[in-house]
N, C-alpha and C positions, 0 to 999 in steps of 0.2 A: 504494500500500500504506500508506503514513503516514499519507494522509490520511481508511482505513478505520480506522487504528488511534486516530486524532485524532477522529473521530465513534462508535466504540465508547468514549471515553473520556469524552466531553461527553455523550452519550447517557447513557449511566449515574449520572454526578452530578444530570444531570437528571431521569431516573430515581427518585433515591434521595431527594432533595429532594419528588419530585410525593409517592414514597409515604408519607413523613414528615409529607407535610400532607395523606392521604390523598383526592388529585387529580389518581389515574392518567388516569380517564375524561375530566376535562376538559384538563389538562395535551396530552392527545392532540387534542384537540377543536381546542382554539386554536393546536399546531402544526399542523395543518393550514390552518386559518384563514386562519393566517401563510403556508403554503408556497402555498395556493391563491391568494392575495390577490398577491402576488410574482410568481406566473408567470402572472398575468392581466392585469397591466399592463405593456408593456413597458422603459416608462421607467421605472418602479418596479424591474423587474429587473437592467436594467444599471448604474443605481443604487447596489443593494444590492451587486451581484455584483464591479463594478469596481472593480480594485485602487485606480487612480488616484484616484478620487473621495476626501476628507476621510475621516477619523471621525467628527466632530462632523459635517459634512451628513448623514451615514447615524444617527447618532444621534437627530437632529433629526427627520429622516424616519420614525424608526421612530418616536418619540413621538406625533408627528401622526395616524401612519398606526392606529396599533395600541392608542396609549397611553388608548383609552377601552374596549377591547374584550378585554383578555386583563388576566390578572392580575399583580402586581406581580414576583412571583418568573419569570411567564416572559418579562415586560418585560426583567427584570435579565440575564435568560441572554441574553437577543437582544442586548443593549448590550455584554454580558461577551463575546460570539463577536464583534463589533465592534472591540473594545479589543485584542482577541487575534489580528485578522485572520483570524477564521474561519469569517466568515460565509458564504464560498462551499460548507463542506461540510455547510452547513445541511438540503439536503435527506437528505444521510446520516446526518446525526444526529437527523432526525426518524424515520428508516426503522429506523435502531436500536433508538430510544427507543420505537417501538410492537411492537417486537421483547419487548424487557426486559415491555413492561407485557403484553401479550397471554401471556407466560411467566408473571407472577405472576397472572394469570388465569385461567389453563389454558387459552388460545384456540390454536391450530395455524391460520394459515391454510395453506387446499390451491389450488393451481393448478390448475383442471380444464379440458383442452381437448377439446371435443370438436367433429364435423360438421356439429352442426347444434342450436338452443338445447335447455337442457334445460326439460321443460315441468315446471310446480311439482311434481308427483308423482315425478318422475326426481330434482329436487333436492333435496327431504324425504328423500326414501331413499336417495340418497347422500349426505348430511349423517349419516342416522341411521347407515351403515354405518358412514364413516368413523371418527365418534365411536364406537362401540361393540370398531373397531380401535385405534385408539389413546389412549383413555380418555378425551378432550380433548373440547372443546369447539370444533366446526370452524365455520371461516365459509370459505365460499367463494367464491373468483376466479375467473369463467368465462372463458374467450374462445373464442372459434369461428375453426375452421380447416378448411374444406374438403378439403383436400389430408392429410390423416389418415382419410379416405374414410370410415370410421365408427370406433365402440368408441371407447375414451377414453381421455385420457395424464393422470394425478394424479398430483402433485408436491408431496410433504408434507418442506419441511425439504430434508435431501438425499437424499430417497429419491424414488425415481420409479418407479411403476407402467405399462410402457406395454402397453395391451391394445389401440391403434388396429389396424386392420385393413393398413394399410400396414406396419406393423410385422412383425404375422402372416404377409404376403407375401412380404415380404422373408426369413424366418427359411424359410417352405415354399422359397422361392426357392434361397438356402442348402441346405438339405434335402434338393432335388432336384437340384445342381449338386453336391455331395458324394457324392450316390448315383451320379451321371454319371461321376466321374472313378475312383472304387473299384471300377467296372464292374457295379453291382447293376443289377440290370437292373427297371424299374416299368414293372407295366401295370395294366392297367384291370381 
């Protein structure tokens, strides 16, 4: 729990900073850079992540590593979560921080699972829907899950739409095990 409240807290200075020097888009760009760049090398990550390691070798490293490729303010924050020992909740306070900026953007993303991919037509017009439900600007995260048999489970924020068919089954399942015990009697 601290340590979301120690990444909602760097997250937002970071934040407030990118928008001040209006460099939400890239600000996000080269946290990523950084987080992708980290957990693509191993000894870069145990590195970065291990308590035991120095300051100054993690300093050092990140100069090397980063210091021609990102700009100076988000140099400083990488150095500054260093200094602070807090570089391990680095991937939380990038996930924040595209939190805050996709908010001052109006972007929502939506979690959409469904059975099987959506082809571009299914995903244009559920883009188009979701935006036109909640005013925003949706990008969307697909994944595929067999085992939700079809229809599709969206997760905007903390809401959740679930229309899967396993769902449906479950609730008629329900339905008819309640009509069973109240003695209603179904037929065909």
């Amino acid at each position: 729990m601290l340590a979301n409240q120690l990444a909602v807290k760097y997250a937002q200075a970071l934040y407030e900073l990118a928008a001040e020097k209006d460099m939400l888009d890239i600000t996000e760009q080269e946290l990523h850079f950084v987080e992708s760049t980290i957990a693509s090398y191993d000894d870069l990550s145990t590195l970065m992540y291990h308590p035991q390691v120095l300051a100054q070798v993690k300093k050092e490293t990140i100069h090397k590593v980063f210091g021609q490729d990102i700009h100076d303010f988000v140099l400083n924050f990488l150095l500054l979560l260093v200094d602070k020992r807090r570089e391990s909740i680095l991937p939380a306070i990038i996930y924040e921080y595209v939190k805050l900026a996709n908010q001052a953007r109006n972007i929502v993303e939506a979690e959409v699972t469904t059975a099987l991919p959506l082809d571009e037509g299914q995903h244009t017009a559920l883009v188009n829907k979701l935006s036109l439900v909640t005013g925003k600007t949706i990008v969307l995260k697909t994944q595929i899950n067999q085992g939700i048999i079809g229809g599709i489970i969206v997760k905007i924020g903390d809401k959740l739409i679930d229309g899967s068919v396993v769902r449906q089954l479950a609730t008629l399942k329900k339905a008819l095990l309640n009509n069973e015990v109240t003695g209603i009697e179904v037929t065909d």
